[in-house]
MINUMAR-891479 format. One record per residue (C-alpha): residue number from 1; x, y, z; residue in three letters. Coordinates in steps of 0.2 Angstrom, whole numbers. Example, Ala and Ser with C-alpha at 12.3 -4.5 7.8 and 13.67 -1.06 7.14 Angstrom:
// residues 2
[rec 1,[62,-22,39],"ALA"]
[rec 2,[68,-5,36],"SER"]
***
This chain:
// residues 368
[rec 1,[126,29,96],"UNK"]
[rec 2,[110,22,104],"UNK"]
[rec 3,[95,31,99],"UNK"]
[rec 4,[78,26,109],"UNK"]
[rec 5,[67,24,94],"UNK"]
[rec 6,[46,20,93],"UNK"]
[rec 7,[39,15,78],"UNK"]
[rec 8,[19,16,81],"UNK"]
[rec 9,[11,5,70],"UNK"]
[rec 10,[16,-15,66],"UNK"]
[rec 11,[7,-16,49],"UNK"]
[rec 12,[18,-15,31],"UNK"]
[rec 13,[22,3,34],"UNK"]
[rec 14,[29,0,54],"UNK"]
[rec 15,[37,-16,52],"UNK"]
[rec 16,[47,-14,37],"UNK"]
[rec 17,[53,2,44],"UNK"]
[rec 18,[58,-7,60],"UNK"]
[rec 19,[65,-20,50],"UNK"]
[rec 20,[76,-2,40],"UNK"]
[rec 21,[82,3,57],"UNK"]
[rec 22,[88,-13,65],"UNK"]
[rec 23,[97,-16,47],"UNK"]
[rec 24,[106,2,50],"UNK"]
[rec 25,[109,-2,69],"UNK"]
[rec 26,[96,0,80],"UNK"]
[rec 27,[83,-8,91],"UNK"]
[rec 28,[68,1,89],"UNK"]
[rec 29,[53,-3,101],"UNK"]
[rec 30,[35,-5,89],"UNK"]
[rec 31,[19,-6,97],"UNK"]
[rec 32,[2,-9,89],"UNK"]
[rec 33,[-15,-3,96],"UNK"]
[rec 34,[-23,-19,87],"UNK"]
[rec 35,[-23,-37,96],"UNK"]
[rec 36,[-10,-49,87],"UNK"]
[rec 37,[-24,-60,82],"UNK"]
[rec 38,[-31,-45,69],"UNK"]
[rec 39,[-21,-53,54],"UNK"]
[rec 40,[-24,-45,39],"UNK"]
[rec 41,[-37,-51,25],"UNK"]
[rec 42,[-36,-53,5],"UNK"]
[rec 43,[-20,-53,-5],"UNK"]
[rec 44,[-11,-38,-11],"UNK"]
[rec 45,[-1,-35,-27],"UNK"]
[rec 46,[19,-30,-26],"UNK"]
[rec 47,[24,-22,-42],"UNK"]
[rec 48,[46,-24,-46],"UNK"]
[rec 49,[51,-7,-35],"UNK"]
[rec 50,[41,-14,-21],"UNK"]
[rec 51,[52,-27,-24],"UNK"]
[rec 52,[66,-20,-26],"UNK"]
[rec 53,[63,-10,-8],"UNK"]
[rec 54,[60,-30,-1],"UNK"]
[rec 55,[76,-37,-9],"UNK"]
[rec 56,[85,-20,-1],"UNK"]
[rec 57,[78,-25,16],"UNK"]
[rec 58,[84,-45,15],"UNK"]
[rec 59,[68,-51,13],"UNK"]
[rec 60,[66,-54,-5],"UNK"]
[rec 61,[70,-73,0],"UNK"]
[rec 62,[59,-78,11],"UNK"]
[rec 63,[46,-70,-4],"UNK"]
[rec 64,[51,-82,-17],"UNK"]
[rec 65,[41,-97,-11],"UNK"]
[rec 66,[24,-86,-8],"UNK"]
[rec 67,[10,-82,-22],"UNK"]
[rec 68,[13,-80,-40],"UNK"]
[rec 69,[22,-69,-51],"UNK"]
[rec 70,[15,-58,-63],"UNK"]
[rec 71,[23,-57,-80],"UNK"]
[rec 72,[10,-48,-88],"UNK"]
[rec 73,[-8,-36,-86],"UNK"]
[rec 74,[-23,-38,-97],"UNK"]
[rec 75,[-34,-24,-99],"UNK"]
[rec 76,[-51,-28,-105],"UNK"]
[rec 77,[-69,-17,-107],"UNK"]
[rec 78,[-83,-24,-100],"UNK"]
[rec 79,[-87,-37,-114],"UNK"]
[rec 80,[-72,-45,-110],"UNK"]
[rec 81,[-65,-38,-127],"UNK"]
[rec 82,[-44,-36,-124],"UNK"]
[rec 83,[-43,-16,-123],"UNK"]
[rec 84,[-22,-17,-123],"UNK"]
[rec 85,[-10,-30,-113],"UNK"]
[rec 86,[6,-24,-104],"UNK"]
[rec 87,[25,-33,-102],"UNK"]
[rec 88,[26,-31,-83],"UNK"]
[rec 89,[40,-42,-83],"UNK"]
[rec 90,[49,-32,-96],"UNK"]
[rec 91,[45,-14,-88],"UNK"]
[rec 92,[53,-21,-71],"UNK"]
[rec 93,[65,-29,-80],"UNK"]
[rec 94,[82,-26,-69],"UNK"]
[rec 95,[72,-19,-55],"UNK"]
[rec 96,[60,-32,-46],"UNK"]
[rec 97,[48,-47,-52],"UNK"]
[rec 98,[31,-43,-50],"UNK"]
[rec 99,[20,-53,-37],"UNK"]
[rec 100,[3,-56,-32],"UNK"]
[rec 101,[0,-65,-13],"UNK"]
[rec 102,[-7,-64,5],"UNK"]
[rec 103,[-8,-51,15],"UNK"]
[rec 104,[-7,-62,30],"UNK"]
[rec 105,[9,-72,23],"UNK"]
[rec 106,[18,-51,20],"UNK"]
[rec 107,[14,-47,37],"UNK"]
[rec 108,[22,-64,43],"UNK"]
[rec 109,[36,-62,32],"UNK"]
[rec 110,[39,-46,38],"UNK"]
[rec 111,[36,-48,56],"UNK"]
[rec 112,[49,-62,57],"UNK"]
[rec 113,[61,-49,50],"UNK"]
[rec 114,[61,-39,69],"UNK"]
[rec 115,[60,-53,78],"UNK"]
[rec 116,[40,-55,80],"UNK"]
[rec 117,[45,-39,94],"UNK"]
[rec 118,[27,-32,94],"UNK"]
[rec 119,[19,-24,106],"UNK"]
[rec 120,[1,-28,105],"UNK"]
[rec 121,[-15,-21,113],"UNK"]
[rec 122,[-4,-3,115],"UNK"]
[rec 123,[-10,12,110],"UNK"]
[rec 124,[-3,30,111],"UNK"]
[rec 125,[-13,41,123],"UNK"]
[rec 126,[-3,56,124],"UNK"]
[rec 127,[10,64,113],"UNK"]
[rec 128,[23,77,118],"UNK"]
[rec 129,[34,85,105],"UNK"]
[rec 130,[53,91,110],"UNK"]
[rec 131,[67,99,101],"UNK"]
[rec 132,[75,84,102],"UNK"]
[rec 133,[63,72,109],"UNK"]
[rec 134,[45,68,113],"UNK"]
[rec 135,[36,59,128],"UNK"]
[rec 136,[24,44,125],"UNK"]
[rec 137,[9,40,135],"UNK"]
[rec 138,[4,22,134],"UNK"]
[rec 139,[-14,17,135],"UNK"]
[rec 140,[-9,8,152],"UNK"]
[rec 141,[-2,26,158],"UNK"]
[rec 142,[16,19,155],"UNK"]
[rec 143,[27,35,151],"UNK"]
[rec 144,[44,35,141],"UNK"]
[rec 145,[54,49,130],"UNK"]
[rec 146,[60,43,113],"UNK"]
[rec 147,[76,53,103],"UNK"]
[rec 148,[64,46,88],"UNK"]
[rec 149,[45,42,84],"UNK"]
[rec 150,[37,35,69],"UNK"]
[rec 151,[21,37,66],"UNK"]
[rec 152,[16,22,54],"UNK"]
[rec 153,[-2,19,59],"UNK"]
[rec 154,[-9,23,42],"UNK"]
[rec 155,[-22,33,34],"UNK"]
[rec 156,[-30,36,51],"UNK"]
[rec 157,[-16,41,60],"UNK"]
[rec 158,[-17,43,78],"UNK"]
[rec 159,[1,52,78],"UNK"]
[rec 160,[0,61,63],"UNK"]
[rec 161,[-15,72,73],"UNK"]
[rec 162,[-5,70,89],"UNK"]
[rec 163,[10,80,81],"UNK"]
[rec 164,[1,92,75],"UNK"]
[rec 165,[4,87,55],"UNK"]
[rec 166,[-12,86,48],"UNK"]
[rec 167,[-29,83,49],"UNK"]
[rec 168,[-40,68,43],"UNK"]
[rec 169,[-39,59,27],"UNK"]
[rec 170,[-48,66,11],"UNK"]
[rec 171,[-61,55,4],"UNK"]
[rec 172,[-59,49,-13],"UNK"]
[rec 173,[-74,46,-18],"UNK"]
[rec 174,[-72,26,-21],"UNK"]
[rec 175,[-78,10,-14],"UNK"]
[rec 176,[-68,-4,-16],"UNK"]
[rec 177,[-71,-22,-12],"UNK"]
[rec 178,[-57,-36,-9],"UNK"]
[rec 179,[-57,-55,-10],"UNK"]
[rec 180,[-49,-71,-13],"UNK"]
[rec 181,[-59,-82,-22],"UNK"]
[rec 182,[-55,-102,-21],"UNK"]
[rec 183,[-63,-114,-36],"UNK"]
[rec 184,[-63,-98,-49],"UNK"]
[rec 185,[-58,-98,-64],"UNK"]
[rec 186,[-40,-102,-71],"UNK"]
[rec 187,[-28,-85,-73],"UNK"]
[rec 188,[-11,-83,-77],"UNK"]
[rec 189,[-12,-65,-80],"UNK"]
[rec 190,[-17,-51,-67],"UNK"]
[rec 191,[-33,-45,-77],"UNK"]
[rec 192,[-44,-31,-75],"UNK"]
[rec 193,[-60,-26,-84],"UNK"]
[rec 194,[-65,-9,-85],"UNK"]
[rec 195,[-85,-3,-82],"UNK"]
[rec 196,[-93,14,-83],"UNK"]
[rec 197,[-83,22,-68],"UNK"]
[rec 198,[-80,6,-60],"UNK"]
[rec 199,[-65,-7,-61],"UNK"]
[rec 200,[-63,-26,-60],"UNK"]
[rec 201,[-47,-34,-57],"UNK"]
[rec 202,[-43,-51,-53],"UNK"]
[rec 203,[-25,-61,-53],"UNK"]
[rec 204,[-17,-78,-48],"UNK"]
[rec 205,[-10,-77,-30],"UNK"]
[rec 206,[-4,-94,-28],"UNK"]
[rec 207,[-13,-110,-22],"UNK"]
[rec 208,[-23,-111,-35],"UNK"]
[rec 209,[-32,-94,-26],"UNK"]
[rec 210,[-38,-76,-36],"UNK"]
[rec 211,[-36,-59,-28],"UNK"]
[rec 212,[-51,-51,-31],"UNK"]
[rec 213,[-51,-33,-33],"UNK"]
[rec 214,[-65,-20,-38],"UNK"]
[rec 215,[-68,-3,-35],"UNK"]
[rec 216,[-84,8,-41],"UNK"]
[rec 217,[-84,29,-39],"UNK"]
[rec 218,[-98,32,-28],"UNK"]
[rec 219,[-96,49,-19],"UNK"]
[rec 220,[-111,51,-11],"UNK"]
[rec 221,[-118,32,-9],"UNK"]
[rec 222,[-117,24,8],"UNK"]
[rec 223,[-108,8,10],"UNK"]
[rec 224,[-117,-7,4],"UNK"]
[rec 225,[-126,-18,17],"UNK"]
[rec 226,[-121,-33,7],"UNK"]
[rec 227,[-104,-32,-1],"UNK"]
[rec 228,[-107,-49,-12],"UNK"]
[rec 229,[-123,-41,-18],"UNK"]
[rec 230,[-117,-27,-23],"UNK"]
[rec 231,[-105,-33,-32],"UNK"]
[rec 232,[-113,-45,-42],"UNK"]
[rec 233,[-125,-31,-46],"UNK"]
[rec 234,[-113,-21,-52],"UNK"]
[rec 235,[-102,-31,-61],"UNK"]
[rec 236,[-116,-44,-66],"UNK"]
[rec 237,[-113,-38,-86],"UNK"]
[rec 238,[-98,-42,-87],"UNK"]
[rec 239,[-88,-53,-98],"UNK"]
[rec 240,[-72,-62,-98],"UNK"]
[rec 241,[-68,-70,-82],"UNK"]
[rec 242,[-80,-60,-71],"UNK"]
[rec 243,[-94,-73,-72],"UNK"]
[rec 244,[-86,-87,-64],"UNK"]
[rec 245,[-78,-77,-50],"UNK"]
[rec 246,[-95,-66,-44],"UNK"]
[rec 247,[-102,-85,-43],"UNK"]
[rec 248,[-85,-91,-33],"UNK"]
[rec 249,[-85,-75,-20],"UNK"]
[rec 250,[-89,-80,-3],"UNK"]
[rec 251,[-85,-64,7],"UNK"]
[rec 252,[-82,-48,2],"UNK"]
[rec 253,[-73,-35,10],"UNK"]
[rec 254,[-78,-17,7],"UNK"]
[rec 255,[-68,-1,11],"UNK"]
[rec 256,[-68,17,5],"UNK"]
[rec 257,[-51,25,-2],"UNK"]
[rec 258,[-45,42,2],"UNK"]
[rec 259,[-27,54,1],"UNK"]
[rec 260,[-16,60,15],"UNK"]
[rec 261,[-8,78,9],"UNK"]
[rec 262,[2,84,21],"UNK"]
[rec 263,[13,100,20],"UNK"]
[rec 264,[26,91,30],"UNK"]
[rec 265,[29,74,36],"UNK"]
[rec 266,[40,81,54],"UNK"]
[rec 267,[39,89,69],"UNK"]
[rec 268,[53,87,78],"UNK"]
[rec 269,[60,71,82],"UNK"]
[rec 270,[43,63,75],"UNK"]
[rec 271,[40,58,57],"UNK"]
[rec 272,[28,49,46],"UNK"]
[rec 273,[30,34,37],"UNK"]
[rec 274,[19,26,24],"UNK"]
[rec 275,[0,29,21],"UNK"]
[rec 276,[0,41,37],"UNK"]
[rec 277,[12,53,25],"UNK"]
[rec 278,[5,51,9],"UNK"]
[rec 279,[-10,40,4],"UNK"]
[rec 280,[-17,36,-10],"UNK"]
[rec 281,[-32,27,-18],"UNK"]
[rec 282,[-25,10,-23],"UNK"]
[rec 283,[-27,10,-41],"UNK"]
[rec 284,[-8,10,-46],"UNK"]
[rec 285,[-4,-2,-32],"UNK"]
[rec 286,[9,9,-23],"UNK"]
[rec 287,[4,9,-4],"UNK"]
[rec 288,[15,-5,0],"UNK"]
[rec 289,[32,-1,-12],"UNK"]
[rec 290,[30,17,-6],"UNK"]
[rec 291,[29,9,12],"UNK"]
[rec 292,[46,-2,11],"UNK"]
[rec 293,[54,15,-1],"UNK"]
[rec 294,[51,25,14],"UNK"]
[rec 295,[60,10,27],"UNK"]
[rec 296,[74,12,17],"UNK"]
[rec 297,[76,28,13],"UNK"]
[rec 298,[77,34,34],"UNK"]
[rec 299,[85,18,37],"UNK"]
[rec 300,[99,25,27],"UNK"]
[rec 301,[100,41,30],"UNK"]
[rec 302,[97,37,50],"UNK"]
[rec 303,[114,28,48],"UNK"]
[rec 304,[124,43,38],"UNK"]
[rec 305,[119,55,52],"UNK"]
[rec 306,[113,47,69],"UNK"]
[rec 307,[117,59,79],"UNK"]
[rec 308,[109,72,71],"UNK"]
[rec 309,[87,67,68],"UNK"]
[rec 310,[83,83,63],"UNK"]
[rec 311,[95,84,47],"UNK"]
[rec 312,[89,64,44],"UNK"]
[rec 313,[71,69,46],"UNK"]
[rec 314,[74,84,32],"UNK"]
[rec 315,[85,73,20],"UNK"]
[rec 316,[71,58,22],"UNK"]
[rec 317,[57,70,14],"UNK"]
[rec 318,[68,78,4],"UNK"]
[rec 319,[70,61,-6],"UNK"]
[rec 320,[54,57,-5],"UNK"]
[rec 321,[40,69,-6],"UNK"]
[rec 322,[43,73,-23],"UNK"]
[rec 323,[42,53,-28],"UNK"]
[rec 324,[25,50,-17],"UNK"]
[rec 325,[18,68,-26],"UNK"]
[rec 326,[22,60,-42],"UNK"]
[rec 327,[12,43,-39],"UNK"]
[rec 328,[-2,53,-30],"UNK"]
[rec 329,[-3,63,-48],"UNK"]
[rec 330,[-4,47,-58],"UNK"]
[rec 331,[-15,40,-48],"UNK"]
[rec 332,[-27,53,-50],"UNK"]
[rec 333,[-24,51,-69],"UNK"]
[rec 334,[-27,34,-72],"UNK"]
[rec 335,[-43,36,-60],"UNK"]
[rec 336,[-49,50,-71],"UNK"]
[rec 337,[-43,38,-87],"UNK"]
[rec 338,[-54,26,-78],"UNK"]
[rec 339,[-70,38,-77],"UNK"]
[rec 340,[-71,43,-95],"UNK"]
[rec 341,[-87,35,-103],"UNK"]
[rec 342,[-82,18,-110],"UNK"]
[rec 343,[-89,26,-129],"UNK"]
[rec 344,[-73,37,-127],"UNK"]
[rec 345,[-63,28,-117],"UNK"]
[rec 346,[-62,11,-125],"UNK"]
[rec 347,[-57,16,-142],"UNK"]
[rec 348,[-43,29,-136],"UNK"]
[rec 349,[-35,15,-125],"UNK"]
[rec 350,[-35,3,-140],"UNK"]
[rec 351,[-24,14,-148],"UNK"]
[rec 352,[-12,23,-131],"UNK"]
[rec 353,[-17,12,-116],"UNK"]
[rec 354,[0,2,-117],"UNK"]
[rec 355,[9,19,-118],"UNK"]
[rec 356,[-1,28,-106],"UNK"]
[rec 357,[-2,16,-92],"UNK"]
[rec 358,[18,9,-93],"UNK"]
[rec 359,[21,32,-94],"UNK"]
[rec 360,[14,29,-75],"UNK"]
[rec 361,[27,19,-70],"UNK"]
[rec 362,[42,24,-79],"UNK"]
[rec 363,[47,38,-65],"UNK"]
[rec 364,[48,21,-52],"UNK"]
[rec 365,[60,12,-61],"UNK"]
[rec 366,[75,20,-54],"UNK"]
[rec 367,[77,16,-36],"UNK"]
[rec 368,[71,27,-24],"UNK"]
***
């Protein structure tokens, strides 16, 4: 059966799932309101189910030659004083390596898995839902009905208010500033030291690069008129390798972090995908493996029943809502882990970090 599909957004979330429907059959158009020369900046970390949801989409070889892996996280306090150390490779062991590398050298990896087909400069005016379909307005005033649309234009989504599934994002309450440092120090170990409400996390990404990763609660403050500043200021105490990496940073990006709960991710024949369905603050480095769980989920349930979208639509959330509730609830644990006073905090995670933290990701090791 030919189904005219849109997939609205060509970021992790879009493309992967276009890459999940051309793999079940289909030739989805995806467009992207953003010029093609809006690459995206820093690194990202892929924990074993992300991989696992890559390896499921045929792209865990073109992977293999990009950033490092990750064997194993260090959890320090401030001082630099080891509070507990986990076995990444052994909790994902049988389910995915562990990786940290560009952003830029994901999205190209990915967008060589459709064919580079991308739509740029493209933005959705007007949205029509049907029963069984649902009229597009381009920004050019281009018109065309779809049997399929999915909205995978993140946190911000332009669909997801268009369909009438939810409002904006909820803020979080945290700041968090992205880098990759050149000429820092030398890490083999993704490592993060822990401050009063406030986290430092750095890893290997490859080419002799860090991805630098900080986050401070800050509710009410405004964003910093000089991120590299502001970091330094806040993380200027610290010991362990943060010294040597505050006097590495060149740029710093700075973003706030919020959640996307929704009370349903469909209406009609339009659906969300990724960070417009269910974000969360990036703390257990989820966004992306939920992302490609999501691709492959519809992509096969698409294929089971293509002739019926409103039953794939239903099965689609019904396999993943309750997965996507369970990381947005440990997230929210490990932040509020995070924002007990050190005095408290240090000594406890001495003794149950290790258990604590791997308990967050035990539910992710079977597949999705």
């Amino acid at each position: 059966m030919t189904l005219r599909i849109l997939v609205v957004g060509a970021g992790i979330a879009g493309l992967a799932a276009a890459r999940a429907l051309r793999l079940a059959g289909f030739r989805p158009d995806v467009v992207e309101e953003l010029p093609a020369t809006m690459l995206p900046g820093a690194g990202i970390y892929l924990p074993g189910n992300a991989l696992r949801a890559l390896r499921q989409l045929g792209l865990d070889a073109p992977l293999r030659p990009l950033g490092d892996l990750i064997f194993r996280q260090v959890f320090l306090d401030s001082r630099g004083r080891e509070l507990f150390e986990m076995d990444v490779a052994g909790l994902w062991a049988g389910v995915g390596e562990s990786r940290a590398l560009s952003r830029a050298d994901l999205q190209q990896v990915l967008l060589t898995s459709v064919g580079g087909e991308v739509r740029y400069d493209t933005a959705v005016r007007g949205l029509e839902v049907f029963d069984r379909t649902a009229k597009v307005e381009f920004g050019d005033g281009a018109v065309a009905e779809y049997d399929l649309v999915v909205g995978a234009d993140g946190r911000r989504s332009t669909i997801r208010a268009k369909a009438g599934l939810g409002g904006a994002a909820a803020p979080t309450g945290q700041i968090v500033y992205r880098s990759v440092v050149t000429g820092g120090p030398a890490l083999s170990d993704w490592t993060a030291l822990l401050g009063r409400r406030s986290s430092f996390v750095a890893m290997p990404m490859g080419g002799r690069k860090l991805y630098f990763h900080a986050d401070e609660t800050a509710p009410d403050a405004p964003n910093p008129d000089d991120p590299i500043a502001r970091v330094r200021e806040l993380f200027g105490g610290f010991g362990g390798p943060a010294p040597a990496i505050l006097t590495a940073l060149e740029k710093v990006q700075v973003a706030r972090t919020d959640e996307v709960v929704l009370e349903r991710w469909s209406q009609g024949p339009v659906v969300l995908v990724g960070d417009a369905a269910h974000a969360t603050a990036p703390t257990l480095a989820q966004g992306a493996a939920m992302s490609f769980e999501d691709a492959v989920v519809l992509g096969e349930e698409l294929r089971k029943l293509p002739d019926d979208i409103p039953a794939v639509l239903r099965a689609y959330e019904d396999r993943r809502r309750p997965r996507c509730i369970e990381v947005r609830d440990r997230t929210r644990e490990r932040d509020r882990t995070r924002d007990v006073p050190p005095a408290l905090r240090d000594p406890m995670l001495r003794r149950r970090g290790l258990r604590i933290f791997a308990d967050h990701y035990r539910g992710l090791v079977q597949p999705a």
